[in-house]
Structures are given as C-alpha cells and as structure tokens.
C-alpha positions as CSV (number, residue, x, y, z in Angstrom):
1,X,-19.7,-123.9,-183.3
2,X,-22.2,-126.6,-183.8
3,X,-20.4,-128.6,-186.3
4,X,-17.7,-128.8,-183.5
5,X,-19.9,-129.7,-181.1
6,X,-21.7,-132.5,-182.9
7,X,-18.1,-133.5,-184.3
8,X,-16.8,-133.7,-180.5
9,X,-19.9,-135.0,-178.9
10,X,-21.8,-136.5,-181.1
11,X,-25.9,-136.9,-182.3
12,X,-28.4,-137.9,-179.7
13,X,-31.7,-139.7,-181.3
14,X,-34.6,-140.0,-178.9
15,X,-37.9,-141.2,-179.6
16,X,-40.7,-138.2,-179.2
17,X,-42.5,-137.6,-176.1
18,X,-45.5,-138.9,-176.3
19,X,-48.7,-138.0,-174.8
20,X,-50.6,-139.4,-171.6
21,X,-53.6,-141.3,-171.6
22,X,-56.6,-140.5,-169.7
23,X,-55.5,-140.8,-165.8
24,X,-58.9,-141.3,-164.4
25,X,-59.4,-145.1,-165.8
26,X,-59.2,-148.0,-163.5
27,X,-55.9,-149.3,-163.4
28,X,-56.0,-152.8,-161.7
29,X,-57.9,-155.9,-162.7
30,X,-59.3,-156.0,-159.0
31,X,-61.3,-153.6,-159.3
32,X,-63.0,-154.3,-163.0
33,X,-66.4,-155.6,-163.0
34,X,-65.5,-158.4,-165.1
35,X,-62.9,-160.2,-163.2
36,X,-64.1,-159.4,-159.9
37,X,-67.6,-161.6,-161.5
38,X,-64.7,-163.9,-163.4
39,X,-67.1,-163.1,-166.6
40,X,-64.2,-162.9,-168.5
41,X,-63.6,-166.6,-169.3
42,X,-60.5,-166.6,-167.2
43,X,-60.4,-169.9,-165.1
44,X,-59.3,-168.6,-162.2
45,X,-60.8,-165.6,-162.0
46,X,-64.3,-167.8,-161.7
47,X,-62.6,-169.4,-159.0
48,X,-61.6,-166.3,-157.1
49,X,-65.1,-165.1,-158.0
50,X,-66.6,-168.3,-156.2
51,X,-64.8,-167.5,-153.0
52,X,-65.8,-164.2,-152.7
53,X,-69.1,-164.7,-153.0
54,X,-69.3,-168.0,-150.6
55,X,-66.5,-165.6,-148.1
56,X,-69.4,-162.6,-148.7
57,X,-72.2,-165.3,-147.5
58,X,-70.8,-166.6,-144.4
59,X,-72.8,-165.9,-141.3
60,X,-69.7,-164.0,-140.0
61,X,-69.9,-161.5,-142.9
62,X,-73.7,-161.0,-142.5
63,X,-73.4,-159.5,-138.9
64,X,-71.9,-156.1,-140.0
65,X,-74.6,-156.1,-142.4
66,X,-77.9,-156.6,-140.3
67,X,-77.2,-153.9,-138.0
C-alpha cells in the first residue's frame, strides 16, 4: 500500500523543525541600551540619541519630574 501511495502522490521533503530560541530576549532595537545611547557607531542612531536627550531636558519634560 505505500509504494502505491508514494507512486500516486508522490514524496514530500521538508526541512526539520527546528527549535525556538530563548523568548525572553529583547526583540526591538528601541529598547537596547546601545541604540537608544547611539553607542553603536550608527549615524543616526547618535542623532536620534541627541534628540532624546535635548526632548528629555526641556523645561516642559522637567515638570512631571519635580513633583
């Protein structure tokens, strides 16, 4: 019976399952240390760092924080 049903329907290859990584590591670039501080080299990522910290700085941002 199975050499009629491989004759009629043929041989499936399919790469192995494979198993998950660890779930519980930090998935975006947002949140990593390293480009949030642009310490990684990346041009831009200096940039955005730059404008966080000047946006964290401004006296509007300071209110929530003195109370």
């Amino acid at each position: 019976m199975e050499l009629e049903q491989i004759l009629a329907e043929g041989i499936v290859f399919r790469k192995a399952p494979t198993e998950r990584p660890d779930n519980n590591r930090i998935k975006t670039k947002a949140k990593k240390k390293s480009f949030v501080t642009g310490a990684h080299g990346s041009g831009s990522a200096k940039m955005k760092a730059d404008i966080r910290r000047r946006r964290a700085a401004r006296p509007s941002q300071q209110k929530s924080r003195k109370k």
